[in-house]
Each structure stands twice: as C-alpha cells, then as structure tokens.
KOLLUM-58388 format. One line per field, with one value per atom (N, C-alpha, C): residue number from 1; residue in three letters; chain; atom name; x, y, z. Coordinates in steps of 0.001 Angstrom, whole numbers, plus 500000, padded with zeros to 6 digits. Layout:
REM KOLLUM-58388
pos = (NUM,...)
code = (ala,...)
unit = (A,...)
site = (CA,...)
px = (X,...)
py = (Y,...)
pz = (Z,...)
END
This chain:
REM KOLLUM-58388
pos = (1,1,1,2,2,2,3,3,3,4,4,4,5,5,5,6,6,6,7,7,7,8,8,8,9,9,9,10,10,10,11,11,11,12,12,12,13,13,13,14,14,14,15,15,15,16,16,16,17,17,17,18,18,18,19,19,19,20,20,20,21,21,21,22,22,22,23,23,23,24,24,24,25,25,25,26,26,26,27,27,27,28,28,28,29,29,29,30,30,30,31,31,31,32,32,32,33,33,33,34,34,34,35,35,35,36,36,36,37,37,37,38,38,38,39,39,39,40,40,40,41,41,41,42,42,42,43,43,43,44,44,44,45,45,45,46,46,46,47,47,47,48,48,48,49,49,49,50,50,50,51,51,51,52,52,52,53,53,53,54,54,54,55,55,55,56,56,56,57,57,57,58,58,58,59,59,59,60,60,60,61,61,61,62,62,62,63,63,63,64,64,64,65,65,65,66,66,66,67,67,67,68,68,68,69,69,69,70,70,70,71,71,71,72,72,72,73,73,73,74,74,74,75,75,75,76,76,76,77,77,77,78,78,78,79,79,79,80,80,80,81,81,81,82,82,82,83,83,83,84,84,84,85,85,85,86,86,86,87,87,87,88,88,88,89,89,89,90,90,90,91,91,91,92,92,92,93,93,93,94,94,94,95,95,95,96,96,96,97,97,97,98,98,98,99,99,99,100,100,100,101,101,101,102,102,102,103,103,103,104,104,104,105,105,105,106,106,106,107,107,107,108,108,108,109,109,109,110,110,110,111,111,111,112,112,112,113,113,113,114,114,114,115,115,115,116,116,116,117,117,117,118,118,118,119,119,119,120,120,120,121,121,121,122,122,122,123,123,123,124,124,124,125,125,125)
code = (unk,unk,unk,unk,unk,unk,unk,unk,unk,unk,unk,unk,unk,unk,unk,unk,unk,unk,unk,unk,unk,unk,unk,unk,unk,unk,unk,unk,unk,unk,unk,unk,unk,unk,unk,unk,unk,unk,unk,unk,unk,unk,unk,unk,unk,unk,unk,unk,unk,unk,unk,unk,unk,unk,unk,unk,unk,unk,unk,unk,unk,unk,unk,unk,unk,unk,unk,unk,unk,unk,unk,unk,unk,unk,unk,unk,unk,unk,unk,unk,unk,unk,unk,unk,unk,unk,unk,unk,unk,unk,unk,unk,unk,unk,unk,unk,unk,unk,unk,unk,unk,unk,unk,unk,unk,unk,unk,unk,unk,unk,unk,unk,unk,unk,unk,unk,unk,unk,unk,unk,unk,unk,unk,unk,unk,unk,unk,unk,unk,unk,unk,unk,unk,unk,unk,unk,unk,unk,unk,unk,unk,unk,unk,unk,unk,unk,unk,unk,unk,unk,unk,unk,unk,unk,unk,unk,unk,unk,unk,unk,unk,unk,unk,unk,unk,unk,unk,unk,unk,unk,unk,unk,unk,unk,unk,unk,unk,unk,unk,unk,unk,unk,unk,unk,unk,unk,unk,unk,unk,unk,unk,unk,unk,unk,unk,unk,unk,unk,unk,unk,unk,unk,unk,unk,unk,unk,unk,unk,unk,unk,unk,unk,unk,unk,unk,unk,unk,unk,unk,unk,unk,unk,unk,unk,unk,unk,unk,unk,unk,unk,unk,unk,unk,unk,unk,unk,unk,unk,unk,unk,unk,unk,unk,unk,unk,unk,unk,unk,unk,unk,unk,unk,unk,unk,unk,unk,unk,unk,unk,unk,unk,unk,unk,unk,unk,unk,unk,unk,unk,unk,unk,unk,unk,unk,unk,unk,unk,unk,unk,unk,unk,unk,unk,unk,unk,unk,unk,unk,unk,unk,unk,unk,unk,unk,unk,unk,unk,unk,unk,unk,unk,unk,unk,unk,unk,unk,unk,unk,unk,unk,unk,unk,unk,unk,unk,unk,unk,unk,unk,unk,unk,unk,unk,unk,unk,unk,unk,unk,unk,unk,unk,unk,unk,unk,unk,unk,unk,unk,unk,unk,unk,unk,unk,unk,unk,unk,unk,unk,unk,unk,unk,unk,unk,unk,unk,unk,unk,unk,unk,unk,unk,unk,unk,unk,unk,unk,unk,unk,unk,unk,unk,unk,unk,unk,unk)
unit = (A,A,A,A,A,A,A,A,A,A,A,A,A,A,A,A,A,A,A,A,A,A,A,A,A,A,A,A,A,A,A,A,A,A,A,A,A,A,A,A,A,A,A,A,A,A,A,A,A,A,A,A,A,A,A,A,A,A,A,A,A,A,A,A,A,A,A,A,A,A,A,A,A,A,A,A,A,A,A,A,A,A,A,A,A,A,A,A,A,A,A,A,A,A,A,A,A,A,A,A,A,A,A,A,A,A,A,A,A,A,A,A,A,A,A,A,A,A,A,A,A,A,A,A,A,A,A,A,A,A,A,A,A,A,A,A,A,A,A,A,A,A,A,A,A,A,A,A,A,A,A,A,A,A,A,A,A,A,A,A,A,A,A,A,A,A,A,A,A,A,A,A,A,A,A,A,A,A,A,A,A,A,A,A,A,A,A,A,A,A,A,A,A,A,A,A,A,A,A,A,A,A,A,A,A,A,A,A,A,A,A,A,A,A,A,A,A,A,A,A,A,A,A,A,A,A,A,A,A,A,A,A,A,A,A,A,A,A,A,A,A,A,A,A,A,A,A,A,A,A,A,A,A,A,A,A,A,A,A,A,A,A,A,A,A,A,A,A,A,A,A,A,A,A,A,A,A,A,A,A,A,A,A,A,A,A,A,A,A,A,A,A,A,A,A,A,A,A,A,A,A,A,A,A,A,A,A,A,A,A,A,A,A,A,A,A,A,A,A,A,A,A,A,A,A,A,A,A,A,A,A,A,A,A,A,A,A,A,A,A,A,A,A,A,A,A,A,A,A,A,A,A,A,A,A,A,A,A,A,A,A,A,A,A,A,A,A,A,A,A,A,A,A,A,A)
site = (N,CA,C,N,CA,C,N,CA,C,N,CA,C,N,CA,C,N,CA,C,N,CA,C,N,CA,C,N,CA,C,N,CA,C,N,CA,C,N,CA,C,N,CA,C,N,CA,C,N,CA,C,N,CA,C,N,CA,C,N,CA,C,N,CA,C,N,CA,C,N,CA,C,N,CA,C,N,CA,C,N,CA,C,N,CA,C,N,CA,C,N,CA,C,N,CA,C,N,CA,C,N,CA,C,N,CA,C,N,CA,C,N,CA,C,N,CA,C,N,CA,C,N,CA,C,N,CA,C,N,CA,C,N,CA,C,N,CA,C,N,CA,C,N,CA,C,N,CA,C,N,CA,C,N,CA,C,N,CA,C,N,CA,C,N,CA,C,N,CA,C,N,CA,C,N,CA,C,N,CA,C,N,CA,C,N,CA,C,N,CA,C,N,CA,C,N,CA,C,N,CA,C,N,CA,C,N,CA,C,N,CA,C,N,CA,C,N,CA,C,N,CA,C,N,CA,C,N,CA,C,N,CA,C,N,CA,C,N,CA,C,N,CA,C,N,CA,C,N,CA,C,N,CA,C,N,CA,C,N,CA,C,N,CA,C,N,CA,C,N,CA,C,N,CA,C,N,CA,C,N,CA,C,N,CA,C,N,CA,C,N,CA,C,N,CA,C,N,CA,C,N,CA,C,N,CA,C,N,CA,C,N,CA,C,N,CA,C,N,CA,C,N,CA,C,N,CA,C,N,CA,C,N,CA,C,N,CA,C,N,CA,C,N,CA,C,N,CA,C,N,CA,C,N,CA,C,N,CA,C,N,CA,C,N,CA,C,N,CA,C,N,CA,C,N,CA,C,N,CA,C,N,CA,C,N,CA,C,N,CA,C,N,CA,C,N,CA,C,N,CA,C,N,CA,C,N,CA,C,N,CA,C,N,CA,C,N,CA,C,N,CA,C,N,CA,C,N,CA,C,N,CA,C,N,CA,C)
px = (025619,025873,027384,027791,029338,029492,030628,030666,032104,032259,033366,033931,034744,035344,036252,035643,036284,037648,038531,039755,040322,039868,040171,039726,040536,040575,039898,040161,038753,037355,036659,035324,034375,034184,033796,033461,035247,035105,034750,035198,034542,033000,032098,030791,030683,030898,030480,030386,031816,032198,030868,031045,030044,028535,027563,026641,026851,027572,027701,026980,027974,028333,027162,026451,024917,023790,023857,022927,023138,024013,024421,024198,023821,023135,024484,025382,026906,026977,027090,027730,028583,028328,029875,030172,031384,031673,032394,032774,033828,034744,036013,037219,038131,038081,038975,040606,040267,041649,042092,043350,044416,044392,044846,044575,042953,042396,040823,040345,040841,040391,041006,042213,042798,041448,041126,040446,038776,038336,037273,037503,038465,038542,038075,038481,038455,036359,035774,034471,033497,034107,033140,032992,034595,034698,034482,035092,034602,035200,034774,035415,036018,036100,036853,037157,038417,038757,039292,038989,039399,040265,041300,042223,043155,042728,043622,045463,046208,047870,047826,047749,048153,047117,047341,046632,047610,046714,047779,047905,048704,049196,049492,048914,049823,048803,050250,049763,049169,048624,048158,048544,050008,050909,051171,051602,052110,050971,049467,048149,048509,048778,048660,049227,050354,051627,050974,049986,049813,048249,047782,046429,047063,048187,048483,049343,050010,050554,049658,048806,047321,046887,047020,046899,045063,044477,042969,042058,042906,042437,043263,043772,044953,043371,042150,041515,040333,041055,040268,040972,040224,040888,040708,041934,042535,042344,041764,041939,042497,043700,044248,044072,043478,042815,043343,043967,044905,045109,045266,045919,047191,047735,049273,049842,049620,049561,050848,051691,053246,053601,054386,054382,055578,055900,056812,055911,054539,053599,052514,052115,052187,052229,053828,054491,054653,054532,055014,053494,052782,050819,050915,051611,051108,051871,052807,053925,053559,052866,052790,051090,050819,049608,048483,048384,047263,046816,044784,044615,044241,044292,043685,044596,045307,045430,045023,043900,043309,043694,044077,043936,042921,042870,041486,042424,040847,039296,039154,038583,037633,036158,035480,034084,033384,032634,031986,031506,030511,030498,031201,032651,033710,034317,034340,034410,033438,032021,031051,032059,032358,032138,033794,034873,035673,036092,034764,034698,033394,032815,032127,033069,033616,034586,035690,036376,037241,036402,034799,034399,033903,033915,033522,031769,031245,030334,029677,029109,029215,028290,028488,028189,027179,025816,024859,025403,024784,025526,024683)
py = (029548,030300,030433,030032,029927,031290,032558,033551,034094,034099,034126,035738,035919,037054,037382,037901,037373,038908,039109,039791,039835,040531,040742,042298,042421,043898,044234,042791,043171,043100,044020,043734,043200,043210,042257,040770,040623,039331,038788,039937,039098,038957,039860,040052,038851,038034,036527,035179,035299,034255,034734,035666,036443,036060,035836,035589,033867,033457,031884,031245,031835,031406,032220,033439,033776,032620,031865,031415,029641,030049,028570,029157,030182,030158,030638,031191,031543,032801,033409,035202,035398,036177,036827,038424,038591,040007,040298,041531,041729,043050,042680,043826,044165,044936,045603,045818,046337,046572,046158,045594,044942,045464,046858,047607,047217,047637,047835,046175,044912,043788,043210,043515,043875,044144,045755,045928,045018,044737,043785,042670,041668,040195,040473,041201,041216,041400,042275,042283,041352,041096,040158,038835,037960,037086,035865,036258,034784,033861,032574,031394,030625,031402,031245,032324,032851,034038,033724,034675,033894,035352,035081,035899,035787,037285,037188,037416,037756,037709,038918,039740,040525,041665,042226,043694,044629,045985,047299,047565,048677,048540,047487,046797,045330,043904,043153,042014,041237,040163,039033,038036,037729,037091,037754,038844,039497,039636,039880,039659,038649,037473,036130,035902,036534,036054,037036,038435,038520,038184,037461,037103,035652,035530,033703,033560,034904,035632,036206,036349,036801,035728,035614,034309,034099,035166,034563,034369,034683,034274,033394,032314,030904,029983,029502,029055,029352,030360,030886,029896,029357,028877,029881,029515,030625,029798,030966,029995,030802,030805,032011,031881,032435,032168,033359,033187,034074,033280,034484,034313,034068,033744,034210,032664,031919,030502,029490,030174,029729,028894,027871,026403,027312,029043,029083,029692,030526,031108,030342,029314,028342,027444,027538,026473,028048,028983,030429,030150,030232,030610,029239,028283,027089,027154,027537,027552,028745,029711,030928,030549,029561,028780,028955,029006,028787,027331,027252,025938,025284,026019,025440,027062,026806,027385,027001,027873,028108,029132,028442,029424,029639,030811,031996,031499,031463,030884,029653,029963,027929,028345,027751,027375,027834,028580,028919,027705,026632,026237,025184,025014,024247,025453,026515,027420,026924,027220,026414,025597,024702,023311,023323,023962,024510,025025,025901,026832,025675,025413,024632,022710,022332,021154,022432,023329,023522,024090,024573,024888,024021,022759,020992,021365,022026,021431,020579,019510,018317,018302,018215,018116,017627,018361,017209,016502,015246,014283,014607)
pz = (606521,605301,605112,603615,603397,603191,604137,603287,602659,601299,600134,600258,600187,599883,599040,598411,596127,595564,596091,596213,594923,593473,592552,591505,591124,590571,589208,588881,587675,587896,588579,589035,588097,586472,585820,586014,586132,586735,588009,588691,590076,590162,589514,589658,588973,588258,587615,588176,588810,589862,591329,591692,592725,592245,590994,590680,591082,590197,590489,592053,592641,593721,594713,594904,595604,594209,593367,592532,593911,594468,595089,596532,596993,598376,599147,598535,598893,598976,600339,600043,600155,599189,598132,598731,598584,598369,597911,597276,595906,596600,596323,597293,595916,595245,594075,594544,595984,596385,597464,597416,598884,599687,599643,601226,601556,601262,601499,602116,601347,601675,603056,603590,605364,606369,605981,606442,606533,605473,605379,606062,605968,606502,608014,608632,610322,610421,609510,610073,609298,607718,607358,607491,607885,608624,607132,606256,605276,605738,605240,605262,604483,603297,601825,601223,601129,600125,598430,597502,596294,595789,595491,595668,594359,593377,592558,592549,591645,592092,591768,590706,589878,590195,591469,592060,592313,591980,591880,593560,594015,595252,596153,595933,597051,595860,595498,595235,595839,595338,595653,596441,596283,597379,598322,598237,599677,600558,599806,600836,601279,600460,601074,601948,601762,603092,604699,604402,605523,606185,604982,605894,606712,605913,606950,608163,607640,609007,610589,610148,611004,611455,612920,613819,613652,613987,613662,612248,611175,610286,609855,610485,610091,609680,609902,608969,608247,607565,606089,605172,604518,603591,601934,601362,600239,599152,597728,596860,596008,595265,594743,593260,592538,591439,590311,589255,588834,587454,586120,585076,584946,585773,586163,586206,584956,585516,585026,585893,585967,586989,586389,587816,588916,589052,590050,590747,589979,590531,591653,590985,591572,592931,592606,593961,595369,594644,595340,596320,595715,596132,597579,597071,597745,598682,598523,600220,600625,600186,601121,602027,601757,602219,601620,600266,599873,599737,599636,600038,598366,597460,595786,595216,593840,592712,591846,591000,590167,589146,587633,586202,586112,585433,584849,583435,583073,583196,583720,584457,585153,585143,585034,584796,586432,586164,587240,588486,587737,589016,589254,588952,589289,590427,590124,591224,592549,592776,593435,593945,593592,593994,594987,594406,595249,596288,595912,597545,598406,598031,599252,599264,598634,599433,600414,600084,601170,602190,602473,603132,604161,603772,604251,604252,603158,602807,601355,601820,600823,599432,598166,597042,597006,596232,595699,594707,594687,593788,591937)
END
C-alpha cells in the first residue's frame, strides 16, 4: 500500500486530490499545518508527500529543506505542488530536493500517476 501524505492548507483541495488518489487504492492523509505535518511524517511513514509552498506558520520550502535534512526520511519522495508557479520557485523546490514540481491545477489522475511512478509502482497501460 502506497501511503501519500498531502501537506496543504486548503483542505478543499486536498480532500480532492485525497479522493483521487484512495479511488486508486492509495492512502491519503491530509496535514493543514507545517508544524503538525513534522510531527506526522515520523509515525505515518508515507512514501510520497505532496506538499504545498504557500502555508501559514512555516512554508512549504522551509518544510522541505527540513524533511531532507532528516536522515531517515532522505527517501520520501516530494512532490511540491503549488500555485506559486514561478521558474525561481521552481528551481528553489528542486534544489532543496524535491522529486516533481507541480502547478495547481493538474488533473487529478495525472496526480495518480505521479505519485505511483515516483513510488516505482507501474502504470496500467
């Protein structure tokens, strides 16, 4: 079982992407807030986080910089998925080690299909 951990503050949206993705046999869980999602990674253990930029009390990057900083979660793979869709925002997400940047809106199950190739599991054709 792939399990996602969907790190965005508009819970709207995350509950959509979160349907998608349990409609695909994927558990999801939805973290509104940065502090709070620290604490989650260590017990829920995903194997894909989808991680917006633009969160109140601690952004999106600076999570990023310390979940990659965190020697046992070095392979989660990150997918930082954000309105925020500036080529410095960007190149910022990708050197702080994220593994896919994604603009909002993308199509749900192009999401799917995202999180299970970086998860190395393989596409029905």
């Amino acid at each position: 079982m792939i399990r996602v951990l969907i790190i965005d503050d508009n819970r709207q949206q995350a509950e959509i992407i979160s349907q998608f993705l349990e409609a695909s046999e994927i558990e999801a869980t939805i973290i509104t807030d940065s502090p709070e999602a620290i604490a989650k990674i260590s017990y829920f253990k995903p194997r894909v986080i989808i991680l917006d930029i633009m969160m109140p009390k601690l952004d999106g990057l600076t999570l990023l910089k310390k979940i990659r900083d965190h020697k046992e979660w070095s392979n989660i793979k990150i997918i930082v998925y954000t309105a925020k869709n500036f080529d410095v925002d960007k190149r910022k997400a990708l050197q702080l080690g994220a593994d896919l940047f994604l603009a909002k809106p993308t199509r749900g199950f192009q999401i799917v299909e995202h999180v299970k190739s970086l998860a190395g599991v393989p596409s029905l054709p």
